[in-house]
Short mmCIF file of the C-alpha atoms (twelve columns), coordinates in Angstrom:
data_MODEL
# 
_entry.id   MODEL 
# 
loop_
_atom_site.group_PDB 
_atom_site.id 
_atom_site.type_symbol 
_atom_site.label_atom_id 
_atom_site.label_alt_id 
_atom_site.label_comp_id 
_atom_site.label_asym_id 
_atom_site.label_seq_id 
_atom_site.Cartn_x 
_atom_site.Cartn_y 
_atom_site.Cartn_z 
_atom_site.pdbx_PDB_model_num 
ATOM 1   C CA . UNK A 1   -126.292 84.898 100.033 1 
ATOM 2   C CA . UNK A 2   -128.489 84.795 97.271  1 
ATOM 3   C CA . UNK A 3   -129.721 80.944 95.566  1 
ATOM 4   C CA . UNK A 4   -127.326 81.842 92.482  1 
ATOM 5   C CA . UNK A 5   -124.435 82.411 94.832  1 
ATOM 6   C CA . UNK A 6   -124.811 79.391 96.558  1 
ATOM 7   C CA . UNK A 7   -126.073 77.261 93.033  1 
ATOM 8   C CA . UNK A 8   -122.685 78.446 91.829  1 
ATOM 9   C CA . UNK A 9   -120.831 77.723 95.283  1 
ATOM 10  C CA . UNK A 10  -121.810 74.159 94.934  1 
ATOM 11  C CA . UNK A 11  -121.308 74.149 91.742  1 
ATOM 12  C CA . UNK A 12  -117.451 74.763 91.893  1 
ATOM 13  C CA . UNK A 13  -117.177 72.696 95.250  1 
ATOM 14  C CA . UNK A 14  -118.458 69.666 93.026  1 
ATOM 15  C CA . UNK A 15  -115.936 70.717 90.422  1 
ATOM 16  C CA . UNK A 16  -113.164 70.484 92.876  1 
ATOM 17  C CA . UNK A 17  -114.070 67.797 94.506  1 
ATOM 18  C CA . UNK A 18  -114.308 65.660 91.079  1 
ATOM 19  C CA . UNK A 19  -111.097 67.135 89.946  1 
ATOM 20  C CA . UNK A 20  -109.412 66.537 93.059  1 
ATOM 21  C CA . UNK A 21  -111.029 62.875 92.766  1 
ATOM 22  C CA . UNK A 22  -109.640 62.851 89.125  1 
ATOM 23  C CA . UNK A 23  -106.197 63.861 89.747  1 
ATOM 24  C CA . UNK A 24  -106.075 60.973 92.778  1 
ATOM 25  C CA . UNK A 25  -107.449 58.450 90.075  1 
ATOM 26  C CA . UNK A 26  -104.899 59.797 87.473  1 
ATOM 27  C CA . UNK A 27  -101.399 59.455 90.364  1 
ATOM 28  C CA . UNK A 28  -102.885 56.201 91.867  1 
ATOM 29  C CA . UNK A 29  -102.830 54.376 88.652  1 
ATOM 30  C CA . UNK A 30  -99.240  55.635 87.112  1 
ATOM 31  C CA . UNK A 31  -97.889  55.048 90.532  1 
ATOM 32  C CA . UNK A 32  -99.579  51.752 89.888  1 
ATOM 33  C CA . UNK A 33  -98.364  50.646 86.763  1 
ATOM 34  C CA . UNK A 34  -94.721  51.855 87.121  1 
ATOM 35  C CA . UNK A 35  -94.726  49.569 90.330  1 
ATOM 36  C CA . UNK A 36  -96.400  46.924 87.471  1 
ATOM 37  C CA . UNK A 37  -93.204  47.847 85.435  1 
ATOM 38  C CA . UNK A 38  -90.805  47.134 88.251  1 
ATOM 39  C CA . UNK A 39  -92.127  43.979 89.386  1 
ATOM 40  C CA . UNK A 40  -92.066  43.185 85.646  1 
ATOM 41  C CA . UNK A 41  -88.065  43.929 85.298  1 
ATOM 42  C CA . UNK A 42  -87.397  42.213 88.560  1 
ATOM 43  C CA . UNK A 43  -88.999  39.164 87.370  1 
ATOM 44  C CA . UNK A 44  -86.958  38.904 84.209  1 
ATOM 45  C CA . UNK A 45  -84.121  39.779 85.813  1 
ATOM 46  C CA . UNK A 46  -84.416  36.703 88.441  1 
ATOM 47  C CA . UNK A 47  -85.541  34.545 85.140  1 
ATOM 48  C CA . UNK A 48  -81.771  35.718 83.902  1 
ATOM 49  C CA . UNK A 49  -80.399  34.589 86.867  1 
ATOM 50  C CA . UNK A 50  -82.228  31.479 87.247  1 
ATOM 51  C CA . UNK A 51  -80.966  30.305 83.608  1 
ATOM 52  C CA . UNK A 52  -77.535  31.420 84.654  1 
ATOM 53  C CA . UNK A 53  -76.869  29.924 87.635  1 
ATOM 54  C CA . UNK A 54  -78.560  26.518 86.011  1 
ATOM 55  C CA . UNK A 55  -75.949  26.566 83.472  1 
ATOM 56  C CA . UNK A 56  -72.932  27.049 86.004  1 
ATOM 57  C CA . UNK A 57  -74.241  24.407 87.655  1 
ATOM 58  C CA . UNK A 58  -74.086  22.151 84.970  1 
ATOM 59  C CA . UNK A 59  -71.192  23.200 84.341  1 
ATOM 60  C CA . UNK A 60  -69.654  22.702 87.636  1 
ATOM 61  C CA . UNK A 61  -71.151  19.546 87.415  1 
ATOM 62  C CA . UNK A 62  -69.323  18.559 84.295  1 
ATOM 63  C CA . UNK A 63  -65.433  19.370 85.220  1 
ATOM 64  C CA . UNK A 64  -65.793  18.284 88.635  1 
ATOM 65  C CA . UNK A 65  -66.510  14.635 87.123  1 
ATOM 66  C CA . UNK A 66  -63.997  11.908 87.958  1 
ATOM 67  C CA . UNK A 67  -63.078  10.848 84.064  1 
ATOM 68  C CA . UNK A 68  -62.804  15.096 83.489  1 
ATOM 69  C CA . UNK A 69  -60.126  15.617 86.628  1 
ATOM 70  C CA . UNK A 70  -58.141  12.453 85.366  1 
ATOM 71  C CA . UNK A 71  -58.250  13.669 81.973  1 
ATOM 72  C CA . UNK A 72  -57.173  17.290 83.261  1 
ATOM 73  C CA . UNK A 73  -54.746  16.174 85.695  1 
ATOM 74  C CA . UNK A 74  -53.067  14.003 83.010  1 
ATOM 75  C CA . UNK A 75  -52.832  17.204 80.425  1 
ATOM 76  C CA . UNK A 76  -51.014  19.251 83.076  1 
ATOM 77  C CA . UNK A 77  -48.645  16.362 83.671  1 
ATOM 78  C CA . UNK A 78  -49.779  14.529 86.812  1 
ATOM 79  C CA . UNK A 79  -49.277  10.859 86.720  1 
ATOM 80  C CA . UNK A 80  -51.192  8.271  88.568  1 
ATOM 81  C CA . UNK A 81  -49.450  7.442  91.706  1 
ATOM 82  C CA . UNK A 82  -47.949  3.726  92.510  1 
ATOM 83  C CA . UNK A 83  -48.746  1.640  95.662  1 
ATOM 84  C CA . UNK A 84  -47.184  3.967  99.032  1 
ATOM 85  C CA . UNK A 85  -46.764  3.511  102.005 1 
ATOM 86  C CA . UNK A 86  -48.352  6.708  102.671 1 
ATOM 87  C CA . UNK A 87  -47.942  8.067  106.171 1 
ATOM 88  C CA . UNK A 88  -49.728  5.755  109.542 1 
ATOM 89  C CA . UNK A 89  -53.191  7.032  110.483 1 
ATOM 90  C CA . UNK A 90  -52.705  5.895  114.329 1 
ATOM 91  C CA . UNK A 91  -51.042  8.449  116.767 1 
ATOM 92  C CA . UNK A 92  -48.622  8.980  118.192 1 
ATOM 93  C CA . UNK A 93  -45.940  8.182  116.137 1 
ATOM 94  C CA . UNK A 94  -43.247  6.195  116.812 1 
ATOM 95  C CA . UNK A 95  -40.084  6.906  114.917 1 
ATOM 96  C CA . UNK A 96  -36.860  4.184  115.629 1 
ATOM 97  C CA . UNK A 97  -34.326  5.814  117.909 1 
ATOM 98  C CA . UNK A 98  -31.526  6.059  115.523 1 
ATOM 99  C CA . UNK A 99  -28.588  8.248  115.266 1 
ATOM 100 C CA . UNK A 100 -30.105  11.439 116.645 1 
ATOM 101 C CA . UNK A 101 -26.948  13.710 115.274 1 
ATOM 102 C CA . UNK A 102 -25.013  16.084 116.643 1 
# 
């Protein structure tokens, strides 16, 4: 092999080798930035749901007040209830032995 050959071989080995180098450069940084992009979306997107669920919460908060579920009771028709006797909290139950029918 004469020195031109192998001035030439080295030649195009350091041509491959910086092109390979080039093209690794060139796919590591778009693979690199779309991952950029992604992270990018994903935060807005969990900003979105941050203000959302903020807001339902405050809303919640709002209709499950005491004055609100009077005041909605009262538009569907619900009237407060009067002193009852309600049903006794100690068991068991006695009930008066009474005309047990037929």
């Amino acid at each position: 092999m004469s020195r031109r050959q192998r001035v030439l071989l080295a030649v195009a080995g350091a041509l491959l080798f910086l092109t390979s180098f080039f093209l690794l450069f060139t796919f590591l940084s778009t693979a690199a930035v779309e991952q950029g992009q992604i992270v990018q979306n994903l935060s807005e997107t969990l900003a979105a749901l941050k203000r959302g669920n903020a807001a339902m919460e405050e809303a919640i908060a709002r209709e499950s007040a005491i004055p609100r579920l009077q005041e909605r009771a009262r538009s569907m028709g619900f009237l407060p209830g009067g002193e009852s006797m309600g049903l006794p909290l100690s068991l068991p139950i006695t009930l008066p032995l009474g005309d047990a029918g037929p």
